[in-house]
ZATINU-639986 format. One line per field, with one value per residue: residue number from 1; x, y, z of N, C-alpha, C in turn. Coordinates in Angstrom, 3 decimals. Layout:
// residues N
num: (NUM,...);
n_X: (X,...);
n_Y: (Y,...);
n_Z: (Z,...);
ca_X: (X,...);
ca_Y: (Y,...);
ca_Z: (Z,...);
c_X: (X,...);
c_Y: (Y,...);
c_Z: (Z,...);
This chain:
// residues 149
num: (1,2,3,4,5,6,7,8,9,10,11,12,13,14,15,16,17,18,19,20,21,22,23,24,25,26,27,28,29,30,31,32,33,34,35,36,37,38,39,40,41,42,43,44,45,46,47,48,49,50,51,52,53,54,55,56,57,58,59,60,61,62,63,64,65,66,67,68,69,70,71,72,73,74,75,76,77,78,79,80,81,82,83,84,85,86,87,88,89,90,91,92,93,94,95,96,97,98,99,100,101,102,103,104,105,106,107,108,109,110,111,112,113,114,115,116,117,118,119,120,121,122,123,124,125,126,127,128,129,130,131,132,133,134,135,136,137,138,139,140,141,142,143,144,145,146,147,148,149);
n_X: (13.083,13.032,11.394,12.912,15.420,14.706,14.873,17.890,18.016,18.554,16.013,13.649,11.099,11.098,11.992,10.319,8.393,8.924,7.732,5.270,4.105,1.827,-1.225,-2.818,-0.904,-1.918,-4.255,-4.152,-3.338,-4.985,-7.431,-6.213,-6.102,-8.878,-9.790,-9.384,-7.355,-7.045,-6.089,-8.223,-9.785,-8.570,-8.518,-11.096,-12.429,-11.074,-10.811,-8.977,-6.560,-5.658,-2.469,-1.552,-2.613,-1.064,1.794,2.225,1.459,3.490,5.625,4.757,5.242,7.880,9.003,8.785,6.139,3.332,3.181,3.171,1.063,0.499,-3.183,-5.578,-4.453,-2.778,-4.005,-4.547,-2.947,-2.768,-2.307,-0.742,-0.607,2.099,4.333,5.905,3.725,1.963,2.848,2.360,-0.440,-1.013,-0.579,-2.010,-4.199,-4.490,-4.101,-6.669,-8.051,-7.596,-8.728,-11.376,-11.466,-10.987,-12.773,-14.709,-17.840,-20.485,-19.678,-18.037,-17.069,-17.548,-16.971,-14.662,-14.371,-12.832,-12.308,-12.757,-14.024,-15.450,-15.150,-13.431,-11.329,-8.299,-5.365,-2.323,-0.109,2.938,5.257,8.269,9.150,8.286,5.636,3.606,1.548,1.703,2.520,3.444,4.479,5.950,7.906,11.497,13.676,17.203,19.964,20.242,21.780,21.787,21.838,24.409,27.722);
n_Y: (2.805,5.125,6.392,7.367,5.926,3.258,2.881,2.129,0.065,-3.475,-4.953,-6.306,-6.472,-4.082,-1.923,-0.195,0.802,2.932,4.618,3.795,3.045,4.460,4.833,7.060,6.888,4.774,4.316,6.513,5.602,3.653,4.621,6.450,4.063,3.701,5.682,8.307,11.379,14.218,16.820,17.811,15.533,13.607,14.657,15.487,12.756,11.278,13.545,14.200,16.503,19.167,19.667,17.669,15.383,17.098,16.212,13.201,12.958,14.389,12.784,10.257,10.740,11.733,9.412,7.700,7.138,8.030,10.029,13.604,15.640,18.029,19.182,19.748,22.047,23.264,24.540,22.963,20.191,16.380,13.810,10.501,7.188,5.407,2.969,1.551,2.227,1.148,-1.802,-1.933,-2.836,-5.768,-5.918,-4.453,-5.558,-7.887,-7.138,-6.235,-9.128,-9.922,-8.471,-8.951,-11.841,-11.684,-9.122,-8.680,-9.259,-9.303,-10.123,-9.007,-5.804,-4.707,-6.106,-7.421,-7.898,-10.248,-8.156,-9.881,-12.075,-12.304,-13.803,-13.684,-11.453,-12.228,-12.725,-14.390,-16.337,-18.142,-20.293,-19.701,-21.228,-23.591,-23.357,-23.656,-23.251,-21.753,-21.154,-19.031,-21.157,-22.898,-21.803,-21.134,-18.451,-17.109,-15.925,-12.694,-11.098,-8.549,-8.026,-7.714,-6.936);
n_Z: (18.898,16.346,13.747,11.260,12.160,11.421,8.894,7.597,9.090,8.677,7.210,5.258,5.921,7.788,6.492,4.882,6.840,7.330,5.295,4.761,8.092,9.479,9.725,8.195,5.732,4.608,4.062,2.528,0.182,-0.341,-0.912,-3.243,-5.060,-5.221,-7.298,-6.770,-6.974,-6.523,-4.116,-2.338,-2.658,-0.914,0.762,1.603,1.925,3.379,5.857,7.160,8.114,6.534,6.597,7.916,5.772,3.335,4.362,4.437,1.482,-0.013,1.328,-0.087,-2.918,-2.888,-2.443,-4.556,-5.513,-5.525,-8.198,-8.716,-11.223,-12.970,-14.443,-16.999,-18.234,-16.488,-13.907,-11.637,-10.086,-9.493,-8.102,-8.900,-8.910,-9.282,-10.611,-8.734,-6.907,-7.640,-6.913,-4.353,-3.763,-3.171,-0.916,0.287,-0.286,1.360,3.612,3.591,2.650,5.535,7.147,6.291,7.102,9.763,11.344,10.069,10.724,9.837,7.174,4.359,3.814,1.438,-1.953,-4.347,-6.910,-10.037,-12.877,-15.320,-15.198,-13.007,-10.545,-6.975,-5.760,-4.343,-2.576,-2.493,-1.205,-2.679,-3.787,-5.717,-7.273,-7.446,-7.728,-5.403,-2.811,0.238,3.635,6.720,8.210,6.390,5.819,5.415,7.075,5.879,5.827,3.380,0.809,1.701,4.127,5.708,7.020);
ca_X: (13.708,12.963,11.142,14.118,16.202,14.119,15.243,18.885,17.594,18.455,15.090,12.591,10.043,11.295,12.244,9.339,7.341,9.438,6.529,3.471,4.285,1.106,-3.110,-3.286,-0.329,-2.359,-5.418,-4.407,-3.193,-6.516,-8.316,-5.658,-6.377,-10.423,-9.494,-9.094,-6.373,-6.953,-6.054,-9.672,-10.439,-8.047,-8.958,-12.726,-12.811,-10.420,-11.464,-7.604,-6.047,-4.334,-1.198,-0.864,-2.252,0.325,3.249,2.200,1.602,4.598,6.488,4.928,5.972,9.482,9.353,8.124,4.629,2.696,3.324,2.279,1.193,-0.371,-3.427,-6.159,-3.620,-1.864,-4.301,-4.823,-2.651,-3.043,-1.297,-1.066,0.166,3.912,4.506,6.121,2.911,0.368,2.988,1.840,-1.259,-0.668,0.115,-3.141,-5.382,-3.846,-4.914,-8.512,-7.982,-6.834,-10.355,-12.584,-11.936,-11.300,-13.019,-15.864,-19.028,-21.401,-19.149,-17.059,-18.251,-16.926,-16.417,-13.164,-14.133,-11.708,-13.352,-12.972,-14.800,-16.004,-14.345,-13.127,-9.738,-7.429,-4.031,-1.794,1.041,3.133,6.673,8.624,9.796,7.088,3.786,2.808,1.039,2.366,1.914,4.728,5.078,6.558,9.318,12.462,14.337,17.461,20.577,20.566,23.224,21.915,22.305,25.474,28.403);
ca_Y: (3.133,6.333,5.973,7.705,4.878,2.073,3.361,1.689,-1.630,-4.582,-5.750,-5.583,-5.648,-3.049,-0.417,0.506,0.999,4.422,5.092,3.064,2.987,5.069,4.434,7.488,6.752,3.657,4.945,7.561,4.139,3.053,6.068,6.399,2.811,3.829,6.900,10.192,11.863,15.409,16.725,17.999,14.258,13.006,14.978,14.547,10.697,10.851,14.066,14.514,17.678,19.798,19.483,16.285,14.951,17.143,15.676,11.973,12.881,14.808,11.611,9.109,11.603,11.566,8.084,7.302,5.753,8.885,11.650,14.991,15.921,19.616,18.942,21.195,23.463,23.638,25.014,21.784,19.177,15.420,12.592,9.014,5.899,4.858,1.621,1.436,2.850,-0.198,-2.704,-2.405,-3.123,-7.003,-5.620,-3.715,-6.422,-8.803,-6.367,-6.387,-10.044,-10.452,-7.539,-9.245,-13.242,-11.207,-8.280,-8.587,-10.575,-9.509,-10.822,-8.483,-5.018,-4.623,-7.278,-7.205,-8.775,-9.820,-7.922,-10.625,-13.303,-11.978,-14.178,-12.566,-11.104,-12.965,-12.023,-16.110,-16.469,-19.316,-20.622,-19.351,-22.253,-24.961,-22.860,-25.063,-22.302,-21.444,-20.508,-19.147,-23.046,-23.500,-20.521,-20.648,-17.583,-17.509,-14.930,-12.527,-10.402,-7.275,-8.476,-6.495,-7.998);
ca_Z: (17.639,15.377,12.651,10.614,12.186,11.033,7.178,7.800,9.366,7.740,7.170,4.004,6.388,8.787,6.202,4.421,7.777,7.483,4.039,5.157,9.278,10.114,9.099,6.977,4.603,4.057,3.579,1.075,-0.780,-0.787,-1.964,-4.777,-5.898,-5.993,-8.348,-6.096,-7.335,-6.334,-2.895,-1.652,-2.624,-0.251,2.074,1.715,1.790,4.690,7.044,7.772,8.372,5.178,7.232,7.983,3.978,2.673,4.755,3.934,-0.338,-0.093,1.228,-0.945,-3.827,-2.716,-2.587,-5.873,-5.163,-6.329,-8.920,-9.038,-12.395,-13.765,-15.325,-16.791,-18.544,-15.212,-12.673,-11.052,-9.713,-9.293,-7.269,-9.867,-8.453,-10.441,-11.129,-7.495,-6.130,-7.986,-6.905,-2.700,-4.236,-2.894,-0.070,0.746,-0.665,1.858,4.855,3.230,3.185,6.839,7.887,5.790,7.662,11.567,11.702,9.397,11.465,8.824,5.828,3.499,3.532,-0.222,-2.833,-5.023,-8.335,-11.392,-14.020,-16.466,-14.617,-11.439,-9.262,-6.036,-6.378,-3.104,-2.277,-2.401,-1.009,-2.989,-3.872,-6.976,-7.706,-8.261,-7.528,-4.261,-2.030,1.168,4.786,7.391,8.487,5.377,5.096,6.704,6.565,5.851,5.418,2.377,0.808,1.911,5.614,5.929,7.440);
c_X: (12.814,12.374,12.488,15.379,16.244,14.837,16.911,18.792,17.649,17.671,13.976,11.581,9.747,11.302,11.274,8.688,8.059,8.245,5.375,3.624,2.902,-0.079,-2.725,-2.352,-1.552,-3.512,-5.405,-4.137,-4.439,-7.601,-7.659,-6.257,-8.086,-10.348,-9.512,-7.822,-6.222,-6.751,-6.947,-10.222,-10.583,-8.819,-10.638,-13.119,-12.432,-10.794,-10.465,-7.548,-5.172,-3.428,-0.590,-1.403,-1.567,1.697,3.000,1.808,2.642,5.950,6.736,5.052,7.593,10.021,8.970,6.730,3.963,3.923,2.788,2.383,0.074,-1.656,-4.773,-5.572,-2.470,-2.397,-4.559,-3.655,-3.186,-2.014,-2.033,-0.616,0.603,3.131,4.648,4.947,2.198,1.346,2.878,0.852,-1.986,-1.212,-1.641,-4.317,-5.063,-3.964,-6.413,-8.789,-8.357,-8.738,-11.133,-12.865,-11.835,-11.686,-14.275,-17.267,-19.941,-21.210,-18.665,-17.724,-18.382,-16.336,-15.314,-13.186,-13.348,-13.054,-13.515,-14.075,-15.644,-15.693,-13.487,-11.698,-8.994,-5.836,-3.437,-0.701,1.837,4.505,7.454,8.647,8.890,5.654,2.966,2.398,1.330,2.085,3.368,4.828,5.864,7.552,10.076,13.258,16.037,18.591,20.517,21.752,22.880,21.786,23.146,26.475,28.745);
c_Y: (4.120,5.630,6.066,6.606,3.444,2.004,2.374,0.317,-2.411,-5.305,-5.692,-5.382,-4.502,-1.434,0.021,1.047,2.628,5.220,4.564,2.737,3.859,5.134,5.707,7.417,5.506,3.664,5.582,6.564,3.730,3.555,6.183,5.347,2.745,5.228,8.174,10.345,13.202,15.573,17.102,16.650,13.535,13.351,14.681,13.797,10.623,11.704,14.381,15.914,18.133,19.233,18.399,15.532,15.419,16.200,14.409,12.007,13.369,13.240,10.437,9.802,11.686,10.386,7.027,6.862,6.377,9.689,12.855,15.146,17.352,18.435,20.115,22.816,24.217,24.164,24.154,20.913,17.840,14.462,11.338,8.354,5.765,3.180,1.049,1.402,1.544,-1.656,-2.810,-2.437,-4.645,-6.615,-5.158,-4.899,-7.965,-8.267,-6.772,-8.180,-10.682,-9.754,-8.771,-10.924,-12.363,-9.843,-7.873,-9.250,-10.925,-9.978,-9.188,-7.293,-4.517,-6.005,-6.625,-7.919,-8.467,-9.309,-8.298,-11.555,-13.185,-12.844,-12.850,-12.563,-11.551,-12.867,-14.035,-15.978,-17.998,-19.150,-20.182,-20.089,-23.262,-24.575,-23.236,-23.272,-22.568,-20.916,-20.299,-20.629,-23.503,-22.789,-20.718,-19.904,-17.821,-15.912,-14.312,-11.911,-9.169,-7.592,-7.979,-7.927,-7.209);
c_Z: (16.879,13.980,11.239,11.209,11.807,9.964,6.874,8.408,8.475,7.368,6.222,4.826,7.493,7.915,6.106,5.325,7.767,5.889,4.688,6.926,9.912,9.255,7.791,5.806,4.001,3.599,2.435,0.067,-1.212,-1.149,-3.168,-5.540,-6.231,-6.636,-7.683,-6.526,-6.822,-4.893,-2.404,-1.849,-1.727,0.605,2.690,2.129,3.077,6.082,7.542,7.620,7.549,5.774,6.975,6.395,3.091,3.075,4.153,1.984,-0.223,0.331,0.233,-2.631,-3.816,-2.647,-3.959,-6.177,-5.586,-6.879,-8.983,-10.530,-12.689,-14.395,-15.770,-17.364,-17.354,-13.974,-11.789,-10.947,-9.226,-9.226,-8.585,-8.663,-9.580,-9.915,-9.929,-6.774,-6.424,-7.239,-5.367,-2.687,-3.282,-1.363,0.648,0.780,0.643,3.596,4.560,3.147,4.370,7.887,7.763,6.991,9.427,12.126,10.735,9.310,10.731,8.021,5.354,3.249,1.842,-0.805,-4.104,-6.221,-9.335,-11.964,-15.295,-16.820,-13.563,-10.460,-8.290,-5.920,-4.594,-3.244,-2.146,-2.520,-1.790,-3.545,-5.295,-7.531,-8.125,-7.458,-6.462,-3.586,-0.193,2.359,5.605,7.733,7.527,4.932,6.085,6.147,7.027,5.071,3.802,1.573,1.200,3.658,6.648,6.936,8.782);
């Protein structure tokens, strides 16, 4: 299956893989969220190829997740994260999660503190409904309305 065919799949977790389906979309996620905004930033941090960090800002621009915005009087441009963009946030921290307990021998190569308290910021999966915390053993899925008939 096509990535462009995924997009029509009935599945929340099938579509998106047509935006975040390949390392450096996900990456540039995670450079946005430590403040690069500019595209020599991107590119910098990451070592990618103009080419290919235009095509992936250009997507997550068309998809709402960044903005381009002038700034500087206009000779400069800069990618934000929208509202859309901070809310796969979860999402990322929940990879760094998943590294940090199977792929991290030494321990955590970065710590994630609230900056209220300094406790370490953890991604928790749990129930809408009466707050109990949750593991797949405990979800059964279960038709929705976008399912299609």
């Amino acid at each position: 299956m096509r990535y462009a065919e995924l997009a029509d799949f009935p599945c929340s977790i099938t579509r998106p893989l047509v935006i975040f389906g390949d390392r450096w979309t996900l990456l540039i996620l995670k450079f946005a969220f430590a403040g690069v905004r500019r595209f020599n930033g991107f590119q910098t941090a990451l070592g990618i190829s103009r080419g290919r960090l235009q095509d992936r800002l250009d997507r997550l621009v068309e998809h709402g997740i960044l903005e381009k915005r002038r700034i500087d009087g206009g000779a400069y441009e800069e990618y934000r994260l929208t509202r859309k963009g901070h809310d796969i946030y979860p999402v990322l921290m929940a990879i760094k999660d998943w590294g940090d307990r199977y792929m991290a021998p030494d321990g955590p190569p970065v710590h994630y503190a609230h900056r209220d308290c300094s406790g370490e910021a953890r991604v928790r999966l749990e129930c809408d409904c009466c707050a109990t915390e949750i593991t797949a053993r405990d979800v059964v899925p279960t038709p929705g309305p976008g399912i299609g008939g």
